[in-house]
Phi, psi and omega in degrees: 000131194268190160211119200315168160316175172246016172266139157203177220276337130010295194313337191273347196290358199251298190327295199303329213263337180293262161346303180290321199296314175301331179263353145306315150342272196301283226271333157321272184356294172293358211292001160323304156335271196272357205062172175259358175294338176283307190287331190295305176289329161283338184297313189282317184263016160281287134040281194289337164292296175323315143312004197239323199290288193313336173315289202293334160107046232194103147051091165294312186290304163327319190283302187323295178316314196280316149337309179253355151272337155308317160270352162296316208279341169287271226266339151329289178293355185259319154342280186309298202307326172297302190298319178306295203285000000 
């Protein structure tokens, strides 16, 4: 019995969850610039992805990465804006 490939779109949770965290990370930084509605939404689907990955067990180290950067980059502005404010 043969068996199809082992990629399926699961497979994406860590690349993808990696990626949004770093341009939430990045769109912080700026968020003078850009506003916080940008780092709050690639930050929530870095987040949720990375979680969906570590669920599924699929590029772990990657999921991890995208998690905490993703919350790193959620919680930058409300820091900085607390501390301002």
């Amino acid at each position: 019995m043969t068996t199809g490939p082992a990629d399926s779109p699961a497979s994406l949770y860590g690349p993808v969850s990696l990626v949004m965290g770093v341009l939430a990370l990045a769109a912080a930084v700026f968020a003078g610039f850009v506003g916080i509605s940008i780092p709050f939404l690639f930050g929530a689907l870095a987040v949720t992805f990375g979680l969906l990955g570590l669920a599924r067990g699929l590029h772990r180290g990657q999921c991890a990465a995208g998690s905490v950067t993703g919350a790193v980059a959620v919680l930058y502005p409300l820091v900085l804006a607390g501390a301002l404010g």
